[in-house]
C-alpha positions as CSV (number, residue, x, y, z in Angstrom):
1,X,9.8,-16.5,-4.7
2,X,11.9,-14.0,-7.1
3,X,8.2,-12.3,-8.2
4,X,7.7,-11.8,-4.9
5,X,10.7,-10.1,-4.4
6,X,10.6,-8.3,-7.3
7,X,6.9,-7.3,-6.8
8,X,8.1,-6.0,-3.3
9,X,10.9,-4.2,-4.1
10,X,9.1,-2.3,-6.8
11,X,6.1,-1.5,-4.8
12,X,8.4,-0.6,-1.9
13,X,10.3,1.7,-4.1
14,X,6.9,3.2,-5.5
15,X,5.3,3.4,-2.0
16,X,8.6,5.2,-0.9
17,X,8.2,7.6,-3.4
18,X,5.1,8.1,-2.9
19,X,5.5,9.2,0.5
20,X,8.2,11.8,-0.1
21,X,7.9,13.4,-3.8
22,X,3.8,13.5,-4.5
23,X,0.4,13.6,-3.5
24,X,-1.3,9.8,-3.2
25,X,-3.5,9.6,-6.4
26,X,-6.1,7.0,-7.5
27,X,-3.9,6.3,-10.3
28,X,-1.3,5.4,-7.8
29,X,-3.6,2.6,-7.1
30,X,-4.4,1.8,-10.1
31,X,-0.5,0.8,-10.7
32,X,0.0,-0.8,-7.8
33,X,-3.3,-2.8,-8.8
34,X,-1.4,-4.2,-12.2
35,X,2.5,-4.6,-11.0
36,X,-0.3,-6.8,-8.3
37,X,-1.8,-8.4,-11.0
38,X,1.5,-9.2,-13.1
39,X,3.0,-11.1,-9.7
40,X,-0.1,-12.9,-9.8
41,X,-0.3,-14.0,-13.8
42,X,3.2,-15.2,-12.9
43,X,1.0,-18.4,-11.6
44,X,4.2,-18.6,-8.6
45,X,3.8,-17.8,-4.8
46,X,0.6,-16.7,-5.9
47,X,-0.5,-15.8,-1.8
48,X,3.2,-13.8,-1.3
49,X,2.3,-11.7,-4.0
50,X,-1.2,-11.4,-2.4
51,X,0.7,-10.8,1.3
52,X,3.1,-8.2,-0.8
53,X,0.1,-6.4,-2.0
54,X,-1.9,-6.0,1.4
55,X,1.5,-4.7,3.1
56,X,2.2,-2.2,0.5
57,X,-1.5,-1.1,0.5
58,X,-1.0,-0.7,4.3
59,X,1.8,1.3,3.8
60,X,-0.6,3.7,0.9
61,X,-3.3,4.3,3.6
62,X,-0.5,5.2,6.0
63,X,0.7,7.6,3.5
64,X,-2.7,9.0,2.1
65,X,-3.9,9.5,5.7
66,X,-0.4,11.2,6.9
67,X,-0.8,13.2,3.8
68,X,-4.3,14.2,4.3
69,X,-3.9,15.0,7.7
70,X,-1.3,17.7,7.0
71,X,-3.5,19.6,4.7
72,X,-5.8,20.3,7.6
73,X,-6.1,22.7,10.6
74,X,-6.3,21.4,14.0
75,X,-9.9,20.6,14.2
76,X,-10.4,19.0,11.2
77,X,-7.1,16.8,11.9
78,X,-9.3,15.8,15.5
79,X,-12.2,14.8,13.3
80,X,-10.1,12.8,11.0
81,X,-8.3,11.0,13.7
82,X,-11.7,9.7,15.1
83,X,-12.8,8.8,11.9
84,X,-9.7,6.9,11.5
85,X,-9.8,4.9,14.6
86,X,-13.7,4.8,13.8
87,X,-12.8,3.2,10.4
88,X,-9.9,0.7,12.1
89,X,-12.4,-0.7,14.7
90,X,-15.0,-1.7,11.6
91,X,-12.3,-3.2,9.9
92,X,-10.8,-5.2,13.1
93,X,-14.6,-6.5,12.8
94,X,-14.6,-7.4,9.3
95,X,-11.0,-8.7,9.7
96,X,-12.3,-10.9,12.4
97,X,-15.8,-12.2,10.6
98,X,-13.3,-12.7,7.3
99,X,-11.5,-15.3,9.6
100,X,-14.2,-17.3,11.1
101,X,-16.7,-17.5,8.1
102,X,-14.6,-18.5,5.5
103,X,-13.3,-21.8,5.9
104,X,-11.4,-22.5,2.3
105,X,-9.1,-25.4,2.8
106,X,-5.4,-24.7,2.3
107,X,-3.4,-22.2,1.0
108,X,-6.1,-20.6,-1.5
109,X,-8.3,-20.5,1.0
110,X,-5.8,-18.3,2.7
111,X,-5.4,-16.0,-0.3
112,X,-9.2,-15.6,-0.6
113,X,-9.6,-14.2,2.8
114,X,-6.7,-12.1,2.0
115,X,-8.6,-11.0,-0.9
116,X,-11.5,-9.8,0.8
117,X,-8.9,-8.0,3.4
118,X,-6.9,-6.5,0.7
119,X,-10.2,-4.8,-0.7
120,X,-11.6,-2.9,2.9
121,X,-8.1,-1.4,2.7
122,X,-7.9,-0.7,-0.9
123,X,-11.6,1.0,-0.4
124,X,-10.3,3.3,2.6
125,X,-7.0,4.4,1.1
126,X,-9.6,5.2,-2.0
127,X,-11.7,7.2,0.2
128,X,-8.6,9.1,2.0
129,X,-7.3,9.9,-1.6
130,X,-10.3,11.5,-2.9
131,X,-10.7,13.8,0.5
132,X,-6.9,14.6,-0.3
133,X,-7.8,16.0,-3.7
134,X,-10.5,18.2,-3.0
């Protein structure tokens, strides 16, 4: 339970920092991706640091799209939003086909599907980044 803790009060601190001192970067990922990884090699609480990692990811596609949307005019902050909302009803569909198709007993069972979830959120905030460097 302490790596969990840990795990979230460091990606909570980077994620906050994130959202008020620089631009979202793929490296940014790439960082939260191994403090993710080192929570898991820790072989404890294995699905809280896999929970940690999907909230904090959350929190990066917040960010990245926030950040995004301000370098845009008006139009092209209309056309985003639709994307968005485009992009939340495929993943309410995945989401949903996650849940019923994989039946994995027990806890690792639960961390698999979170897996899978963790990675069509990981893939948009991806996507928002590299719109928010060009």
């Amino acid at each position: 339970m302490k790596y969990v803790s840990l795990l979230f009060l460091a990606l909570s601190t980077y994620t906050n920092f994130a959202q008020t001192k620089k631009q979202m970067q793929a490296s940014d990922i790439q960082q939260l991706d191994t403090i993710y990884q080192h929570c898991l090699d820790k072989g404890q609480n294995m699905y809280g640091c896999t929970i940690t990692y999907y909230n904090v990811l959350d929190s990066c596609l917040n960010v990245a799209y926030k950040q995004l949307r301000n370098k845009l005019d008006k139009t092209q902050q209309l056309t985003l939003q639709q994307e968005e909302l485009s992009w939340l009803k495929t993943r309410d569909q995945k989401f949903k086909s996650i849940d019923k198709n994989n039946n994995y007993p027990g806890q690792d069972g639960e961390m698999m599907k979170q897996n899978q979830k963790d990675a069509i959120v990981k893939e948009r905030v991806l996507q928002l980044i590299k719109k928010l460097a060009n």
